[in-house]
C-alpha positions as CSV (number, residue, x, y, z in Angstrom):
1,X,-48.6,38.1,-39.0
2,X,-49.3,34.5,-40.4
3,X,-45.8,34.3,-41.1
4,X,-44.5,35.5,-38.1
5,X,-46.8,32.9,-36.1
6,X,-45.7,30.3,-38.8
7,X,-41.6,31.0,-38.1
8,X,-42.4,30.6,-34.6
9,X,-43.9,27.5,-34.5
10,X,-41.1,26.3,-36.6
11,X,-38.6,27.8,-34.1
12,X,-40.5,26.2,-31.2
13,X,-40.8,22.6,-33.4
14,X,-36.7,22.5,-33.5
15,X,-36.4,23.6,-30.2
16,X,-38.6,20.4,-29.1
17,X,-36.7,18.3,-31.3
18,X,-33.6,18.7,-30.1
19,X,-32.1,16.1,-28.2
20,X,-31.7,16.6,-24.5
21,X,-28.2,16.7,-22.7
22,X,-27.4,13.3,-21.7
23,X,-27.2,12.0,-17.9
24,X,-23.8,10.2,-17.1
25,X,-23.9,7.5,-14.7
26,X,-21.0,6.5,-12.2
27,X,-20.9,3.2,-9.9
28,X,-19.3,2.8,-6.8
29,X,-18.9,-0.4,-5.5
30,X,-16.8,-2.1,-2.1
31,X,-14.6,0.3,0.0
32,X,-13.6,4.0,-1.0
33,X,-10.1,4.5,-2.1
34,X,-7.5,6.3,-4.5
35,X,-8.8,4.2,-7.0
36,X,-12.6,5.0,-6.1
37,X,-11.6,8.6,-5.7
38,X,-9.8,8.7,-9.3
39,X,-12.5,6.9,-10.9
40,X,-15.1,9.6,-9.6
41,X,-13.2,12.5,-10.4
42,X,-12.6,11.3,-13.8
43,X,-16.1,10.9,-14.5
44,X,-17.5,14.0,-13.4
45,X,-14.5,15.5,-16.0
46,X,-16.1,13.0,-18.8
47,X,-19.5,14.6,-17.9
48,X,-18.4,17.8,-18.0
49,X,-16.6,17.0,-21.3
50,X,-20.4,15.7,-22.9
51,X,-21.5,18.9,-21.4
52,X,-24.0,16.2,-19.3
53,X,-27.0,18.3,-18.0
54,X,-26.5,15.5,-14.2
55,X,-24.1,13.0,-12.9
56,X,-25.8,10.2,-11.2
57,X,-23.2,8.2,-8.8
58,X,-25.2,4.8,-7.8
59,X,-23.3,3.4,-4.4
60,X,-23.0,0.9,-2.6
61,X,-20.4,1.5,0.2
62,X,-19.4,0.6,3.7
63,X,-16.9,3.8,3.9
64,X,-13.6,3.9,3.1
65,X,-10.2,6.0,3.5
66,X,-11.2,9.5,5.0
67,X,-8.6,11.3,2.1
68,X,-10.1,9.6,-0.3
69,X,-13.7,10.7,0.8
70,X,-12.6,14.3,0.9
71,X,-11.3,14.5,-2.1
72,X,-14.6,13.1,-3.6
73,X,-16.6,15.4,-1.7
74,X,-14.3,18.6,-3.1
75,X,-14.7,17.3,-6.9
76,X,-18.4,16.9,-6.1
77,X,-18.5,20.3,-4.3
78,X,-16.4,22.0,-7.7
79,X,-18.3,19.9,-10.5
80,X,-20.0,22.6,-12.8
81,X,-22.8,19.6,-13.6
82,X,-24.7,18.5,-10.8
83,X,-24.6,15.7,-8.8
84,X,-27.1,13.3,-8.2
85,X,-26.2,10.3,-5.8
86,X,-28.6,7.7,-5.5
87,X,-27.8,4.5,-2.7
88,X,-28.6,0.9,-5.2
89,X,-29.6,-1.7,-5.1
90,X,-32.3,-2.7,-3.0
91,X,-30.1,-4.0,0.1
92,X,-27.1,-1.5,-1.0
93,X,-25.7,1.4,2.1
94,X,-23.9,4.1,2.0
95,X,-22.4,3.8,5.5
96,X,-19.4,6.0,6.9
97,X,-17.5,8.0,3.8
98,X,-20.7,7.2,1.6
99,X,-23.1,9.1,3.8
100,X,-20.4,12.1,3.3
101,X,-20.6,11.6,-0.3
102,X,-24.2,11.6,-0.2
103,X,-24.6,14.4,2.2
104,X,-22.3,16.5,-0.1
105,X,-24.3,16.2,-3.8
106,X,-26.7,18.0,-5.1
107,X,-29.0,15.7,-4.7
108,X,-29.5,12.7,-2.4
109,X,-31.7,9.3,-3.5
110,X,-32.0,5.8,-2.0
111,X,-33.8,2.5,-3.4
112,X,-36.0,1.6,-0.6
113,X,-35.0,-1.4,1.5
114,X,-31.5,0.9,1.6
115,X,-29.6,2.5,4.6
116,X,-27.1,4.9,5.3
117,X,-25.4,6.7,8.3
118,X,-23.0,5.5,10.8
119,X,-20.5,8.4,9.9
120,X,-18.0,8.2,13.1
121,X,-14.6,8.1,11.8
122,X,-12.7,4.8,12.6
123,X,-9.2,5.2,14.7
124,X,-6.1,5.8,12.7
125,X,-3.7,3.9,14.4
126,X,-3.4,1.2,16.7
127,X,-5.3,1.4,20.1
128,X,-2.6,2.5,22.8
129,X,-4.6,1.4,25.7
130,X,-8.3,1.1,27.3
131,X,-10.6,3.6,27.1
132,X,-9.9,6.8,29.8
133,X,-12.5,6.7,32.7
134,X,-14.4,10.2,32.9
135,X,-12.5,11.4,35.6
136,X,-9.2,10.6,33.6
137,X,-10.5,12.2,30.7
138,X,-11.7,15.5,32.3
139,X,-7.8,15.8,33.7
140,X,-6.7,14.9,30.0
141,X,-8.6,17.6,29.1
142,X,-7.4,20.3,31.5
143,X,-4.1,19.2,30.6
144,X,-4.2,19.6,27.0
145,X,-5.4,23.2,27.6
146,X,-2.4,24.2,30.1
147,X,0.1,22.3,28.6
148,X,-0.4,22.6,24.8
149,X,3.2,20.7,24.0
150,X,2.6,17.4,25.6
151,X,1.7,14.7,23.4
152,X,-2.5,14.1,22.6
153,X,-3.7,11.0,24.8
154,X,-5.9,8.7,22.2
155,X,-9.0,9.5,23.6
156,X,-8.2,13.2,23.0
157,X,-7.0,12.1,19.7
158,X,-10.1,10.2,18.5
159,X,-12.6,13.3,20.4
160,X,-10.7,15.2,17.6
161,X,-11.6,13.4,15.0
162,X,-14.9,12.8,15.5
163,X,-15.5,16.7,16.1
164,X,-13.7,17.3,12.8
165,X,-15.9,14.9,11.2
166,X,-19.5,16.6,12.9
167,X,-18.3,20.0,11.8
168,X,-17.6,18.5,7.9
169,X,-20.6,17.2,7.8
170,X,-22.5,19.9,9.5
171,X,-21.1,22.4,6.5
172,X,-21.9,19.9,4.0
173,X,-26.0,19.6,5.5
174,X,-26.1,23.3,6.0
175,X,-24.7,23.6,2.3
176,X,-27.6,21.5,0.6
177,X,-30.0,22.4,3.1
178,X,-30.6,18.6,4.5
179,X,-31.3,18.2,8.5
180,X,-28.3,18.9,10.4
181,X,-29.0,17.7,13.3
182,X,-29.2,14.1,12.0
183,X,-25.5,14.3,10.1
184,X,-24.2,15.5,13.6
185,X,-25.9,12.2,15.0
186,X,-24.3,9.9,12.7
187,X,-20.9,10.9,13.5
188,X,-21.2,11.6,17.3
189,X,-23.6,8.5,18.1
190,X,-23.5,6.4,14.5
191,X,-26.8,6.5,14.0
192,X,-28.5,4.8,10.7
193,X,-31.5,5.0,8.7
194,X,-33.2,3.3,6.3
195,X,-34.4,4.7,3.5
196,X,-38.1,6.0,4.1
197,X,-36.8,7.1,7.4
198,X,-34.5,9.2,5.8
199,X,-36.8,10.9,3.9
200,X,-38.9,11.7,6.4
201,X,-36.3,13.1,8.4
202,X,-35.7,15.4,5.0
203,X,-31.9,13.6,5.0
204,X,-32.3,12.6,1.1
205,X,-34.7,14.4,-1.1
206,X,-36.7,11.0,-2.9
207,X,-36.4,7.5,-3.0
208,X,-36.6,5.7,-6.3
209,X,-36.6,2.1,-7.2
210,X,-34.3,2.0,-10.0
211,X,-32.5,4.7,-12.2
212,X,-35.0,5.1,-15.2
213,X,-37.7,6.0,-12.2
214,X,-35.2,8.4,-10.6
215,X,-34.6,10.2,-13.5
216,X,-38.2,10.7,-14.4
217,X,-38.6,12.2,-10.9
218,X,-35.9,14.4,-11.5
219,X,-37.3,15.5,-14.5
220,X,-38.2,19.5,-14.0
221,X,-36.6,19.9,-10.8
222,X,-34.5,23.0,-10.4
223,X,-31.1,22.5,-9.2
224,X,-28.7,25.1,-7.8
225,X,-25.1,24.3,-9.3
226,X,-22.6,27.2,-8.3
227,X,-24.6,29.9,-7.5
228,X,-26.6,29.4,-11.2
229,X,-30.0,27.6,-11.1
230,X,-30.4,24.5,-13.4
231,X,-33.6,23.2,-14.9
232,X,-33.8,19.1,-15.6
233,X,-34.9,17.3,-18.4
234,X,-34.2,13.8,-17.4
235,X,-37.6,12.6,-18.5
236,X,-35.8,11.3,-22.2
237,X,-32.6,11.6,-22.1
238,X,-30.1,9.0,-22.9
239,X,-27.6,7.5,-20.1
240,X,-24.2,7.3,-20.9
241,X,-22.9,4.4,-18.2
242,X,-19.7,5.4,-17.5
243,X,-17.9,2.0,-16.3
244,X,-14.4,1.8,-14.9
245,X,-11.4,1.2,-17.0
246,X,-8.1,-0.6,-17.0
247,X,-7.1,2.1,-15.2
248,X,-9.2,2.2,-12.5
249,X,-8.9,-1.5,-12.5
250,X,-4.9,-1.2,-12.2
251,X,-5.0,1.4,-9.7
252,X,-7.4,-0.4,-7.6
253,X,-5.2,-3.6,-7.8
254,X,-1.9,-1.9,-6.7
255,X,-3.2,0.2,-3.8
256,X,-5.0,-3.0,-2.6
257,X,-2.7,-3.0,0.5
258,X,-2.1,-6.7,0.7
259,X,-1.0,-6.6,-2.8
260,X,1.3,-3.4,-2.4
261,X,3.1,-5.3,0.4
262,X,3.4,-7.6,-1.6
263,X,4.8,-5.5,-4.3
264,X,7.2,-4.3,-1.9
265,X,8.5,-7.5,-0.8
266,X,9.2,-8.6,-4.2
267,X,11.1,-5.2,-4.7
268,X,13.2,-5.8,-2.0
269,X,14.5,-9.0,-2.4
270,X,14.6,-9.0,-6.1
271,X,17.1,-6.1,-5.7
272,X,18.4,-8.4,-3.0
273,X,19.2,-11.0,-4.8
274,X,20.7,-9.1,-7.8
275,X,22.7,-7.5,-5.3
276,X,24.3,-10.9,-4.0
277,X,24.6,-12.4,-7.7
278,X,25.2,-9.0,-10.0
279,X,24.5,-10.2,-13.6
280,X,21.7,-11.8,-13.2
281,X,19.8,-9.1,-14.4
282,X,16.1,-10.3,-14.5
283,X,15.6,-10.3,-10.4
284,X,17.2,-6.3,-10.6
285,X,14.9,-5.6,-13.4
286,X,11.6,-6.7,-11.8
287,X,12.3,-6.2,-7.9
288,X,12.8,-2.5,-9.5
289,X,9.4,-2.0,-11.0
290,X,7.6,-3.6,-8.7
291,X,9.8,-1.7,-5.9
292,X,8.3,1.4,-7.4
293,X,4.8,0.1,-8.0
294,X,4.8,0.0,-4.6
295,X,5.5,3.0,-3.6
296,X,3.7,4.7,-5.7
297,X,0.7,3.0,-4.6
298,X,1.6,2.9,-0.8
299,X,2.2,7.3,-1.3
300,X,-1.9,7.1,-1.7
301,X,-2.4,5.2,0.9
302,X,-1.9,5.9,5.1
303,X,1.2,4.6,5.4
304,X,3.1,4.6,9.0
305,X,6.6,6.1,8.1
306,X,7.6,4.2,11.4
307,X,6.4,1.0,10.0
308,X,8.1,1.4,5.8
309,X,11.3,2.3,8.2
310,X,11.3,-0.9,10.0
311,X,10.5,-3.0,7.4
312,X,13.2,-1.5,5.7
313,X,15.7,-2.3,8.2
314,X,14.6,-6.0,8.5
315,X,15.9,-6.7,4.7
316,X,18.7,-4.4,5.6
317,X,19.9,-6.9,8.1
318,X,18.9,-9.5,6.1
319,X,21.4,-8.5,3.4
320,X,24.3,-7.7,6.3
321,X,24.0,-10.8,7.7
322,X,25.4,-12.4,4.4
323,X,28.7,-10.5,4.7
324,X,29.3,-10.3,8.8
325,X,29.2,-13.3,10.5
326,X,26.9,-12.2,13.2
327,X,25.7,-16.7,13.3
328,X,22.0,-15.4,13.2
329,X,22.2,-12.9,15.0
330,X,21.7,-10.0,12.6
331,X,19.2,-12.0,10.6
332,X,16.7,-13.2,13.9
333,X,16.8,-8.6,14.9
334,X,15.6,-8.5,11.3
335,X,12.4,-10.5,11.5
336,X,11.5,-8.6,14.1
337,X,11.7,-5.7,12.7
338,X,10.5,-7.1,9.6
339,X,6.8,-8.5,11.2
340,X,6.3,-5.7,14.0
341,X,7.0,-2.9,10.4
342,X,4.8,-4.9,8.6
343,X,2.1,-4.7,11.2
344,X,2.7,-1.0,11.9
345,X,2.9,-0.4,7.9
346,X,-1.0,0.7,7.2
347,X,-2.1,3.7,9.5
348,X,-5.6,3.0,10.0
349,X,-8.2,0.4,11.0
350,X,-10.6,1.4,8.1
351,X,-12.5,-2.3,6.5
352,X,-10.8,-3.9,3.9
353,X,-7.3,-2.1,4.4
354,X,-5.4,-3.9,7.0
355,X,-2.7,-6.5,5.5
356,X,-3.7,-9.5,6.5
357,X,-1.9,-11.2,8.8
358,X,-1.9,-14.5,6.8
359,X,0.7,-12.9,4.5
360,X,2.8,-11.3,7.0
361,X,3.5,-14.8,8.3
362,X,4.3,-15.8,5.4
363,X,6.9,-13.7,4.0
364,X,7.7,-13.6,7.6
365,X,8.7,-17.7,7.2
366,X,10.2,-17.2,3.7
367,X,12.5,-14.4,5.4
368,X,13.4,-16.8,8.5
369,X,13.8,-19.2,5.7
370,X,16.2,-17.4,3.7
371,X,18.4,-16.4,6.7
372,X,18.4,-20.5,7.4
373,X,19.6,-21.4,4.2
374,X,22.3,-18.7,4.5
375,X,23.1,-19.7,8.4
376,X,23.7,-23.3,7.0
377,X,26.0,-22.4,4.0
378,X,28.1,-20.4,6.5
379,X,28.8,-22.7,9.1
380,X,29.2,-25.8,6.6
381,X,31.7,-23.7,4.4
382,X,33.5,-23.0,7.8
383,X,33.9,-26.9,9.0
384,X,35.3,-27.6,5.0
385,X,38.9,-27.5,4.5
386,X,40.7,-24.7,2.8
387,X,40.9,-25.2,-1.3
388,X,42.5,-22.3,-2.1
389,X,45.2,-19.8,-1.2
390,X,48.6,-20.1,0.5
391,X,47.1,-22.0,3.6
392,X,45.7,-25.0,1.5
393,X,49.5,-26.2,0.6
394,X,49.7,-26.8,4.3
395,X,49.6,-30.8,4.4
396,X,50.5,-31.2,0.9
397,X,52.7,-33.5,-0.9
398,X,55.4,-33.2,-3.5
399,X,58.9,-34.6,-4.8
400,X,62.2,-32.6,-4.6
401,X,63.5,-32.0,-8.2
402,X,66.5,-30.1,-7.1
403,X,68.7,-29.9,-3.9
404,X,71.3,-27.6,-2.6
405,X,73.9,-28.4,-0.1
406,X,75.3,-25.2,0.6
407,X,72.1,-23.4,2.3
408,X,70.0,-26.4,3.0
409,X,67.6,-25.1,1.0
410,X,65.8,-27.0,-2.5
411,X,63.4,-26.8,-5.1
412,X,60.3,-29.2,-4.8
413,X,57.3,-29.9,-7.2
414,X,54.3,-29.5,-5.3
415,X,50.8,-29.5,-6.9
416,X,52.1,-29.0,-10.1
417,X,53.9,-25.9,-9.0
418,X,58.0,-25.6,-8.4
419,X,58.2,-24.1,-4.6
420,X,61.6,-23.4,-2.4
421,X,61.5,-25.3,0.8
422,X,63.7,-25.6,3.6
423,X,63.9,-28.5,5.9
424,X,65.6,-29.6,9.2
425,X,67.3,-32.6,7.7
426,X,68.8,-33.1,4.4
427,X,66.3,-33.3,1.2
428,X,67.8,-35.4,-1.7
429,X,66.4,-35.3,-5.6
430,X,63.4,-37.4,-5.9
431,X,62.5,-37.6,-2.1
432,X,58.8,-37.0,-1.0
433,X,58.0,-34.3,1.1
434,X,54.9,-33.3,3.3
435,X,54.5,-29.6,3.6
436,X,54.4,-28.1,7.2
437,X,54.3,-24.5,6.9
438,X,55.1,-21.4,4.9
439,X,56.8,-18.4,5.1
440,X,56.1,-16.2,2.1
441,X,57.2,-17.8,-0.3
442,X,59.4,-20.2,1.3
443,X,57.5,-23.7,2.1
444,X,58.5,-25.5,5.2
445,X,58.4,-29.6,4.7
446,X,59.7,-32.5,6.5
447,X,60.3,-36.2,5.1
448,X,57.0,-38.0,4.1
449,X,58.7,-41.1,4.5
450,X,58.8,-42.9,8.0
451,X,62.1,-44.0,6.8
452,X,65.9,-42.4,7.5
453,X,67.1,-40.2,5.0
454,X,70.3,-40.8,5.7
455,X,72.5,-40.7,2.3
């Protein structure tokens, strides 16, 4: 029996001294996009990968691009490991998509002096008008019902969104058991809290003042991941800070949408360019990668197909213009489709991803400059007289080498070349000659000299 009580303590002395799983820590910072969303998923995989006992996201959000969100929320909702999200540093929010995110994990945590809330989806789109009055809106209404082909009105539009949104979140409350009527508040009237206030109101489940003291709080809690319950033992355990890498950083850049426009441009005209001097090579060769930088990061982003369309156009007409001569024409309909596409070109009103306008006027004023510079070359090539061809002989000079009596015809050296010409009085060896026409390749002349050529 001593034995048996000695091999168990033994057992039970390994079993303390084991190492517990580690905690991996994510950090979102600044709007939610791809970027954000890719970096997220990523992470949870890493944890998954350390077979991390809990995922601790620390944000610090003002929302960000409603796919983007959702596709968060779903690796969140899937992610074998739980999911802690905790709203740092003092001062920090998670506001819009961040209360989503928040609403969605496993667990929820704010530092105090923190807020969140403020869910209601922003408009996709431009505004198309003022805001219906009621009795507008309660006709808009009985119209949609009857008439279930004509087009949405945007206040019908946007009361669909924002019902979308309530029931999303509702699912997401009623999922983790946090108060629903609250989530249903931040979308339909944006409410906010701060951070005690929230847990009062049993919206997060602690608030902690910095990540060591959240993880000691969360040490012992059970935690329902996928139908299994989990144990924590976050008391010791190390903290692998999982920090965003080049690729985050890269993706992030490119789907920055001032910077994808700007990839865009450079696509365009680089091509352009290569298009109107073919050899040059380098302008082909970089308009084409950052041409498809561009679209791959403007295929992650709401883009108005309306808006790529137009813009397209614009250098379309651009390029025409340097081949028909429309005198401007072509090129002025092509800034405007240029600017009113680039306006048009991000599908939504979201913080931090509008292009700004700053740089639509300026491309806009390199485009008008461009079509200047080609307007000008065209009409001074047209007042310059013709240097090549059959039609530049016309007023030219030369000396008869040979004449013939018989059909009034001779042979003259013109510009270094021997032509047949013809005349209306005789020609004679050695006389000069002004050329007045041609006729194939017969050269009409008369005598250069105010002199008789009488022989």
């Amino acid at each position: 029996m001593r034995a048996v009580a000695l091999l168990l303590i033994f057992w039970s002395s390994l079993a303390v001294a084991q190492p517990a799983a580690p905690v991996v820590l994510l950090t979102q910072t600044g709007a939610i996009g791809p970027a954000n969303a890719d970096y997220l998923q990523r992470g949870l995989e890493k944890a998954a990968e350390l077979a991390a006992q809990l995922v601790v996201i620390k944000i610090d959000t003002p929302g960000g691009l409603d796919l983007s969100m959702r596709s968060i929320v779903k690796a969140i909702l899937a992610s074998p490991i739980p999911v802690a999200t905790y709203v740092a540093p003092d001062g920090a929010c998670a506001a819009s998509a961040g209360t989503y995110i928040l609403y969605a994990s496993h667990i929820a945590a704010m530092a105090p002096a923190t807020n969140l809330g403020a869910a209601t989806p922003v408009a996709i789109g431009p505004e198309t008008g003022a805001r219906e009055p009621a009795a507008a809106k309660d006709k808009s209404e009985k119209s949609d019902q009857h008439s279930p082909d004509a087009p949405p009105t945007a206040e019908t539009m946007t009361r669909k969104q924002t019902n979308d949104a309530a029931a999303y979140i509702r699912g997401l409350a009623q999922l983790r058991g946090r108060n629903v009527d609250w989530a249903d508040k931040a979308v339909h009237e944006s409410v906010s809290l701060s951070a005690q206030e929230a847990l009062e109101q049993k919206v997060i489940d602690l608030v902690a003042a910095d990540v060591p003291q959240l993880l000691k709080r969360l040490d012992g809690r059970k935690v329902p991941v996928l139908g299994q319950e989990r144990r924590l033992a976050t008391g010791n355990a190390a903290v692998v800070d999982y920090r965003p890498d080049w690729r985050t950083r890269l993706l992030a850049a490119i789907t920055d949408p001032g910077i994808a426009y700007f990839l865009l441009m450079i696509g365009f005209y680089g091509l352009l360019l290569e298009f109107y001097m073919p050899g040059l090579v380098a302008p082909g060769v970089i308009g084409g990668i950052c041409l498809l930088l561009a679209l791959f990061a403007l295929q992650m982003l709401p883009v108005s197909h309306t808006g790529l369309a137009l813009i397209v156009l614009g250098v379309s007409l651009f390029a025409v213009e340097h081949f028909v001569p429309g005198f401007g024409i072509l090129g002025f309909g092509g800034i405007i489709a240029f600017v009113i596409g680039s306006i048009m070109l991000i599908d939504t009103d979201v913080p931090g991803y509008r292009i700004p306008w700053q740089l639509i006027a300026a491309v806009a004023a390199a485009g008008a400059a461009f079509l200047a510079a080609i307007v000008g070359f065209a009409l001074r090539a047209r007042r310059q007289p013709v240097v090549s061809g059959h039609e530049q002989m016309i007023g030219r000079t030369g000396e008869i080498i040979e004449s013939r009596d018989g059909d009034g015809a001779a042979f003259a050296r013109i510009q270094g070349e021997t032509w047949k010409v013809r005349a209306g009085i005789p020609l004679r060896r050695g006389q000069q000659v002004l050329v007045t026409g041609i006729d194939g390749l017969m050269l009409t002349v008369e005598s250069a000299s105010n002199q008789g050529d009488a022989r």
